[in-house]
N, C-alpha and C positions, 0 to 999 in steps of 0.2 A: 143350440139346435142339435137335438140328438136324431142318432141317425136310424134309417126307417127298419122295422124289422121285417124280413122278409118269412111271407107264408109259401109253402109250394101247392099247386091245383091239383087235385085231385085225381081229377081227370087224366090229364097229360103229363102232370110235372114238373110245370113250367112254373119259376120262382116269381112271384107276385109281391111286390111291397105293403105294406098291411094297410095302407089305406086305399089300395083297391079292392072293391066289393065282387069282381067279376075278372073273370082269367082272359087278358084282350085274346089270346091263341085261341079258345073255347069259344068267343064270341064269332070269332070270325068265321069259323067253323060253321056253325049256325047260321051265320048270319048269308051265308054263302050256299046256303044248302046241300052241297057234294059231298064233304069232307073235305079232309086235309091228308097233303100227300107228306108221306116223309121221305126227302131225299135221299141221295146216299152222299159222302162229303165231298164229291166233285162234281164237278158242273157234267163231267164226259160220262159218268155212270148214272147218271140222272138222265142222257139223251132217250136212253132206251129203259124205261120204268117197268117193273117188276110188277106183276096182278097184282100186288100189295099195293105198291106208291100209286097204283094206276087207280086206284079203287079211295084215296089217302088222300086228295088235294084242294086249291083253293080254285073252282073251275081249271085253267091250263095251268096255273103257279103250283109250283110242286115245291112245298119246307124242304131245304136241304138240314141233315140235322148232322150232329156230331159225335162222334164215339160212344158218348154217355147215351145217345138216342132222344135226346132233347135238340130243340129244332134250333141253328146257329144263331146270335142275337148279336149280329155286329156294335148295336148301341140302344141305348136305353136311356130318356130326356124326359123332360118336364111332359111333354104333350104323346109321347106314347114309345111303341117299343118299335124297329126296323127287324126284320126277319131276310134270311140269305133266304135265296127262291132261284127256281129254274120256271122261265118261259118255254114252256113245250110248243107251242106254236108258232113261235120265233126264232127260237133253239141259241137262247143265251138266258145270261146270269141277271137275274131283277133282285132287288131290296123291293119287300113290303114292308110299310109302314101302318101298322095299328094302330089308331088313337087312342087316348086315354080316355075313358067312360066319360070323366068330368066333363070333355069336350064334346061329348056327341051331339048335344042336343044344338053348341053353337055354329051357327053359321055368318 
């Protein structure tokens, strides 16, 4: 089993394995219609979001991202990717989790 080569998105940057067809960060984006926020690397500099991250998010979930400015990816699994997020309406630290395209359709 060789192992998968990784494309980066376009868009964002966000490193995709080549047998996905679609960037899940990109999709969500979309699929959520606001945008996507990018945080800054701590939960406490995320409380109070910049026009930018304010204007950048997934409705109240805001990507915390990492020095490189791609958004923190605690883990990456067979059925999709988890993303480090700030609850603005709650005012603590959430994981989003992305599914992997293969699976959208099952329920």
């Amino acid at each position: 089993m060789s192992p998968e080569h990784q494309r980066t998105c376009p868009s964002c940057g966000n490193e995709l394995p080549e047998a996905m067809e679609f960037c899940p960060v990109c999709m969500l984006r979309e699929g959520l219609a606001g945008g996507v926020a990018s945080g800054q690397s701590s939960f406490e500099e995320t409380a109070r979001p910049t026009p930018v991250q304010a204007q950048q998010r997934f409705e109240h979930y805001e990507l915390l991202t990492g020095e490189d400015g791609k958004p923190v990816e605690p883990d990456r699994g067979a059925m999709g990717v988890t993303y480090k997020a700030f609850d603005v309406n709650h005012r603590c630290p959430v994981t989003l989790k992305v599914m992997s395209e293969k699976y959208l359709g099952d329920e």
